[in-house]
C-alpha positions in Angstrom: -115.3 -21.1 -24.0 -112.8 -19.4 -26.2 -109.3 -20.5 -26.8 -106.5 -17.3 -27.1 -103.4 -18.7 -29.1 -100.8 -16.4 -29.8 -99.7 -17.4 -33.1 -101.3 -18.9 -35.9 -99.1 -20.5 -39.3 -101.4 -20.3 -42.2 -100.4 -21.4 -45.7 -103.0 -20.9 -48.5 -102.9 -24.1 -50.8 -104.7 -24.1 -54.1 -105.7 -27.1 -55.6 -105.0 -25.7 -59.3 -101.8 -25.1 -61.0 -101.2 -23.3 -64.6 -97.6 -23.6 -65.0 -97.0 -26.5 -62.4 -100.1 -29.2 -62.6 -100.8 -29.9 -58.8 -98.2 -27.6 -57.9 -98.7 -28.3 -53.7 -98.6 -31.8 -54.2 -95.4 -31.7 -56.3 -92.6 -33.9 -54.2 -88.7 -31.9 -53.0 -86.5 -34.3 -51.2 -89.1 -36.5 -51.6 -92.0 -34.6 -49.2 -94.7 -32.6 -50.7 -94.2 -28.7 -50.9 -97.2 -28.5 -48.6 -96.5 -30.9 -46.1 -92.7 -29.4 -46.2 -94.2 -26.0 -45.2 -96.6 -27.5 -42.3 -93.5 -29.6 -41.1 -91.5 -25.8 -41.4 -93.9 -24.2 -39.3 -94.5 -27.0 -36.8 -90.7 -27.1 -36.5 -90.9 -23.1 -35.6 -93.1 -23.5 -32.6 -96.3 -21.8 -33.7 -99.4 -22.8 -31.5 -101.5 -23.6 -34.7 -100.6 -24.3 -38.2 -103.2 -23.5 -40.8 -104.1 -25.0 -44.3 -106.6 -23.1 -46.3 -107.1 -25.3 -49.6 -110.1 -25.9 -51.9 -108.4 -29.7 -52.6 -108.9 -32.9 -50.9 -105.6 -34.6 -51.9 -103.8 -31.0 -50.1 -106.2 -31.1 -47.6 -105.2 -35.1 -46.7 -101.2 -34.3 -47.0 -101.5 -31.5 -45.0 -103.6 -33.0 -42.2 -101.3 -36.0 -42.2 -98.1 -33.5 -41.7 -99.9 -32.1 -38.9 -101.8 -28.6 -40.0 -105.7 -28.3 -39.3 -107.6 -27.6 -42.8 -109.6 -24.9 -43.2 -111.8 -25.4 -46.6 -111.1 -22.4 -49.2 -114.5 -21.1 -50.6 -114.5 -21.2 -54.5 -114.5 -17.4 -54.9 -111.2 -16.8 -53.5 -109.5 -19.8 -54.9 -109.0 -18.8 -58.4 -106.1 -17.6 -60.1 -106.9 -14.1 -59.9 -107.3 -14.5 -55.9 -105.2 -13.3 -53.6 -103.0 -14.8 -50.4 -104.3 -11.4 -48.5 -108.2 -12.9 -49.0 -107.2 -16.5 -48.1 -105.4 -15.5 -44.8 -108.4 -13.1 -43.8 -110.7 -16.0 -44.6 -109.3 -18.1 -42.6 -108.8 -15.7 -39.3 -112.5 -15.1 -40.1 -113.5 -18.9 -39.6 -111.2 -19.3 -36.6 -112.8 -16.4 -35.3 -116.2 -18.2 -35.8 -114.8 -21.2 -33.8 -113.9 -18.7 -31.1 -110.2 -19.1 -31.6 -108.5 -15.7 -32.1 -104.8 -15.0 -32.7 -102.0 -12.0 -31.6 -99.5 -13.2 -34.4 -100.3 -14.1 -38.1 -97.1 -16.2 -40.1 -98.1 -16.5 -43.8 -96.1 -18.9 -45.4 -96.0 -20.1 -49.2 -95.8 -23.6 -50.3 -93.9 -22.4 -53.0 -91.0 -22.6 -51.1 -89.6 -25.2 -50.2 -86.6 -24.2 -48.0 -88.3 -22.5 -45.1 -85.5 -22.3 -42.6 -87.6 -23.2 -39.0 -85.2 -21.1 -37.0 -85.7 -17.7 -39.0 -89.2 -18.3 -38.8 -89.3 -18.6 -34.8 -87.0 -15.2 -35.0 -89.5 -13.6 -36.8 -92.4 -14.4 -34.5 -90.4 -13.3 -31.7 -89.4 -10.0 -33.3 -93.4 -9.5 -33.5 -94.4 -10.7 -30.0 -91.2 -8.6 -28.0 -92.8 -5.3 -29.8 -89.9 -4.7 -32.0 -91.7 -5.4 -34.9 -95.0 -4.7 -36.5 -94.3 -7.1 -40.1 -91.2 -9.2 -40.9 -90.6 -11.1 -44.2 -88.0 -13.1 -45.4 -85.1 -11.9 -47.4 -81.9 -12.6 -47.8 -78.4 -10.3 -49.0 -77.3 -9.3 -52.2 -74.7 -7.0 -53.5 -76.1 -7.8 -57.1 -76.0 -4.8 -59.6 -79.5 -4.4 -60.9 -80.9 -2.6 -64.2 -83.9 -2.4 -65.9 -84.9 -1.5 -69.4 -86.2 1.8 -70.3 -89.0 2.4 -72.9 -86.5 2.7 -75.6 -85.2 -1.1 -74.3 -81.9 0.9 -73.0 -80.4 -0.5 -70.2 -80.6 1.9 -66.8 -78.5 1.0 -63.5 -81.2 0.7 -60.3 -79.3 0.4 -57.1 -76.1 1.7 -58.6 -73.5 4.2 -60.4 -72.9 2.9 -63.6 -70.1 4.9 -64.2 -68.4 4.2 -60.5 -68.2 0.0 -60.4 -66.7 -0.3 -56.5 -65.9 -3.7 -54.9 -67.8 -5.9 -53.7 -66.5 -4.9 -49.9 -67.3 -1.2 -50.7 -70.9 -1.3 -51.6 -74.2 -1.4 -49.6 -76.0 -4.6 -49.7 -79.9 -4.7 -50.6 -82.0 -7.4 -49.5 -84.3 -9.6 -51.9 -87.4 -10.7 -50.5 -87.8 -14.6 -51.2 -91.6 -14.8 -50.7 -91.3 -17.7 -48.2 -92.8 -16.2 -44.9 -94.2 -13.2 -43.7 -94.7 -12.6 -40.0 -97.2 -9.4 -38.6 -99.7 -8.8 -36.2 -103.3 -10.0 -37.1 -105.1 -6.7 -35.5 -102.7 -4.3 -38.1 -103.2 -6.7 -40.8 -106.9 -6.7 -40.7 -106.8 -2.8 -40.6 -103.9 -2.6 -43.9 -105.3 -5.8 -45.7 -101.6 -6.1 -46.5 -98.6 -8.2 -45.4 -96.3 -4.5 -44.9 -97.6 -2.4 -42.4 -96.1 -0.5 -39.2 -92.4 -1.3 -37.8 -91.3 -3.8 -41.0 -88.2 -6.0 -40.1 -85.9 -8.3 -42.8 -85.5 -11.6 -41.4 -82.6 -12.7 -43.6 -82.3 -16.1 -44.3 -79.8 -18.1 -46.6 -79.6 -17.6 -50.0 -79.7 -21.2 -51.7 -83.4 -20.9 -49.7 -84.9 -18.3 -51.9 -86.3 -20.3 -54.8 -89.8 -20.1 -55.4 -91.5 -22.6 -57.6 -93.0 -21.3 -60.3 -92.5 -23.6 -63.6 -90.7 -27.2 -64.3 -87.6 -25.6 -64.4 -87.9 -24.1 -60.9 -89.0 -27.1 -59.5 -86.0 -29.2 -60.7 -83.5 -26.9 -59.5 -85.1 -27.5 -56.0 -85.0 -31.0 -56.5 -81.3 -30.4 -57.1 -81.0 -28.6 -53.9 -82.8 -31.1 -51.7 -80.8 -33.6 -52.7 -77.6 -31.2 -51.6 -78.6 -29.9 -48.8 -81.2 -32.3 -46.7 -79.1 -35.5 -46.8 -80.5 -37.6 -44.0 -77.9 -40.1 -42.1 -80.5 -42.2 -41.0 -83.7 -43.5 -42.9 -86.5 -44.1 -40.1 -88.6 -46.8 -42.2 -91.0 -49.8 -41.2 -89.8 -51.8 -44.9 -87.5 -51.6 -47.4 -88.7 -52.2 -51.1 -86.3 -52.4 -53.9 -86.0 -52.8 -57.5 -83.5 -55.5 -58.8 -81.5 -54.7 -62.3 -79.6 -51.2 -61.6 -79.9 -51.8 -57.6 -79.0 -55.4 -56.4 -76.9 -55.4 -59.9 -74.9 -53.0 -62.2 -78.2 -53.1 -64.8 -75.6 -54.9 -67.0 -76.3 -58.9 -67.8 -73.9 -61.6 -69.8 -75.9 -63.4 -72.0 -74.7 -67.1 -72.8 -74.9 -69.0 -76.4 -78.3 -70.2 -75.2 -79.9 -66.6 -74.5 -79.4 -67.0 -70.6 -78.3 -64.1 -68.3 -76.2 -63.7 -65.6 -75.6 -61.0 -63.8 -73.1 -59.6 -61.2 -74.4 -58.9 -57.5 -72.3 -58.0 -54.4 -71.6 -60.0 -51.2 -71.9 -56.9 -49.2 -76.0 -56.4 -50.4 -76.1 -59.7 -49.5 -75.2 -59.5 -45.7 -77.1 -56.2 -45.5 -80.2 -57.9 -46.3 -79.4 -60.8 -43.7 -78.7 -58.0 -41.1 -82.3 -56.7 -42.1 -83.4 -59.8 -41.8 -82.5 -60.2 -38.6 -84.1 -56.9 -37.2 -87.0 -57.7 -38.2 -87.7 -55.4 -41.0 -89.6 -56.5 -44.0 -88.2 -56.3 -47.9 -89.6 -57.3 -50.7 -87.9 -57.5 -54.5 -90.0 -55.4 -56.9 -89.2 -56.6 -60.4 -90.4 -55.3 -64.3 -88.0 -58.0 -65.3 -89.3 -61.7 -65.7 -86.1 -63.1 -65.6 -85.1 -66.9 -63.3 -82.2 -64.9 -62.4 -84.3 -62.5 -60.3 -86.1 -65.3 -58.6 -83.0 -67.2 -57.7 -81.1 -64.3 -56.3 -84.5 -63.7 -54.0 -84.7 -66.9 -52.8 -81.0 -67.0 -51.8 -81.3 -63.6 -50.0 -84.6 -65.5 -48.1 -86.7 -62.1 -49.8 -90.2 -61.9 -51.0 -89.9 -60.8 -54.4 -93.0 -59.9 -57.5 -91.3 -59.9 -60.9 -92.5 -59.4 -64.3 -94.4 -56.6 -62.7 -95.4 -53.8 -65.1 -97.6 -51.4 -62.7 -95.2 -51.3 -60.1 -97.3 -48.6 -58.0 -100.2 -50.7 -58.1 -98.2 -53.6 -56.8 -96.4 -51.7 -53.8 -99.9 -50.4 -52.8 -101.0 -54.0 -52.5 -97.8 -55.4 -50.4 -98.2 -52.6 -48.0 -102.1 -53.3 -47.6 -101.7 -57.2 -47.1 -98.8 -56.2 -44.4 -100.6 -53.4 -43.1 -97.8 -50.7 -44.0 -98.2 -47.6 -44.3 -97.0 -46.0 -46.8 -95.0 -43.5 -45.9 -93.1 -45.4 -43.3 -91.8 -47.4 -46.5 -88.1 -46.7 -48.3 -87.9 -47.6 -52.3 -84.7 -48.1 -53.9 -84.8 -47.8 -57.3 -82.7 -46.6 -60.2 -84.5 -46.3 -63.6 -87.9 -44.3 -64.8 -90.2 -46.9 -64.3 -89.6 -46.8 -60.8 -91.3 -43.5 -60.0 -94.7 -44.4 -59.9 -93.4 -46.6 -57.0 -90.9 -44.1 -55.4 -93.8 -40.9 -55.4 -96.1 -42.9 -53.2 -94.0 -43.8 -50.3 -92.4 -41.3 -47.7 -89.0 -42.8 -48.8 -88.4 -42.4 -52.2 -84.6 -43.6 -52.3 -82.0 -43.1 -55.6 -78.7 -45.4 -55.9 -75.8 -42.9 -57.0 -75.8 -43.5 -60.5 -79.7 -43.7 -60.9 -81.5 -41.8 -64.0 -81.6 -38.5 -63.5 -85.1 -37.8 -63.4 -85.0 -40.3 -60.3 -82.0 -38.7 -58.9 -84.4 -35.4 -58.8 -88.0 -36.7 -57.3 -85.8 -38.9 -54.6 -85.5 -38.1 -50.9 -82.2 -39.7 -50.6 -79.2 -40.1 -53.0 -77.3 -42.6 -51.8 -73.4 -42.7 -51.8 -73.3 -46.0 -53.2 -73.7 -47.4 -56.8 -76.0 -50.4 -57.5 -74.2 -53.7 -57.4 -71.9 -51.8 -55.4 -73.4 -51.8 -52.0 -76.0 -49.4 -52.3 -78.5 -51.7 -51.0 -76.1 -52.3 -48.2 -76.1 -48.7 -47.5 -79.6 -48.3 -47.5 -79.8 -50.8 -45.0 -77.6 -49.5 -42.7 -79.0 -46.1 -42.6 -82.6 -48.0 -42.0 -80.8 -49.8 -38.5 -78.9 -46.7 -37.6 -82.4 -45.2 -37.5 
């Protein structure tokens, strides 16, 4: 029996990288760029979102966020292969399954700010007839040049002798790369994403970055953490690390080479509201330090200190409690926190965290540590 479905989301995935190692897999606001662009596409109401990959890690994330995986033949998953041969690959094999589609959206990984609803505008610009192909741009009233062969500057879309205001020019639009909508039947025929009626589907500008090297990929970091600020924080456990979290990360030390250290009341009765709910927490220490275990056992926590492979450790904890993963939130505040923070679906940052935190977490919180910020976490877990 074949199945008609009118729209088909398929993102091409390859497991190999040049200027980004594992490129796909890399983490914004936490989430992996592919699993952000199956939950984009799921969010837009396709009837079927696609994953062509040649990777089994991208193939598992991808699965997980929802998409079906279609495997990418080795011929067309080079770097000299194109989107075009992945998209007709994968029509071909959902042909094969006797699944045939009206609407094709291609979508990039490499973007990590797909806005949903201009997504679901385009597809309906293609399936009322008003539209053969739509892509994504957004407006610009930039003044663009290029350099001739002598490396002289020439003006593109302007008069460089007549500079009018902003108000008085025509705006351009710059394609972001993030999603291209169009009929399957003309793109077949083109082999091309621009073919027939072609429509801009403008989206906002702080979406257009593509990520293409580190740099890229921190400035969307940057942006995640602007823009996708969750209230709540819809967790199973809470895991956190101790100095720079439950404390300031400074310490007194006493004649005798003792430490004490300053927490705050307020952790302390967000922990015993956790508590109370029901939610599990555990302390997850490098430090081997009495102070750490004291402050554990009068918060009535589980805690593992003098713990070096802290990843290896979570991993554990959420086995023996039969936790997954990603239904776990890490607060953490240093570097040797990350292996911890990039395995969970939570990765969470106190305010004044390291800055390489601050960038790979999901959530920034408000608070400083020994300042509430566990507090704050904990609220936002109940709220949820």
């Amino acid at each position: 029996m074949t199945t008609v479905s009118k729209t088909v989301a398929i993102i091409p995935a390859r497991g190999g990288s040049k200027q980004v190692p594992r490129k796909n897999v890399q983490r914004v606001g936490g989430v992996p760029l592919v699993a952000r662009a199956v939950r984009a596409a799921v969010a837009a109401g396709v009837d079927l979102v696609v994953v062509s990959t040649d990777d089994t890690e991208i193939a598992e994330i991808a699965t997980a966020a929802g998409a079906r995986i279609i495997h990418r033949p080795a011929e067309i998953s080079g770097d000299t292969a194109t989107s075009e041969s992945a998209i007709l690959h994968a029509l071909d094999a959902l042909e094969a399954d006797g699944e045939r589609f009206e609407i094709v959206a291609f979508l990039q990984a490499t973007s990590p700010f797909i806005p949903s609803d201009a997504l679901a505008a385009a597809v309906d610009e293609v399936r009322a007839d008003r539209a053969d192909s739509v892509f994504s741009a957004y407006e610009t009233y930039g003044f663009l040049w290029r350099r001739d062969a002598a490396g002289l500057a020439l003006a593109i879309n302007h008069d460089a002798a007549h500079r009018p205001r902003r108000q008085d020019r025509e705006p351009h639009h710059l394609e972001t790369g993030a999603f291209y909508v169009f009929r399957a039947e003309g793109f077949r025929e083109s082999r091309h994403r621009f073919f027939g009626r072609t429509r801009i589907a403008e989206v906002p500008e702080w979406t257009a970055i593509e990520i293409d090297d580190e740099q890229q990929l921190r400035v969307a970091r940057a942006l995640a953490a602007l823009h996708e600020a969750p209230a709540s924080i819809p967790v199973r456990a809470v895991v956190t690390d101790f100095d720079g979290v439950h404390t300031d990360d400074t310490a007194i030390i006493d004649a005798d080479g003792g430490e004490r250290v300053r927490v705050s009341r307020e952790d302390g009765m967000g922990v015993a509201l956790l508590r109370r709910a029901g939610v599990p927490m555990l302390i997850l220490s490098t430090e081997v330090n009495p102070v750490v275990r004291a402050r554990a056992d009068k918060l009535r926590v589980p805690v593992l200190h003098g713990i070096d492979d802290k990843e290896t450790a979570l991993r554990t904890w959420a086995q023996d409690n039969d936790l997954p993963l990603a239904d776990i939130a890490y607060l953490g505040n240093d570097v040797n926190d990350l292996p911890a923070m990039r395995i969970v679906g939570w990765p969470v940052a106190v305010a004044d965290a390291h800055p390489l935190v601050l960038e790979e977490a999901r959530v920034v919180l408000q608070r400083r540590g020994g300042a509430g910020a566990v507090r704050e976490l904990v609220e936002r877990v109940l709220s949820s």
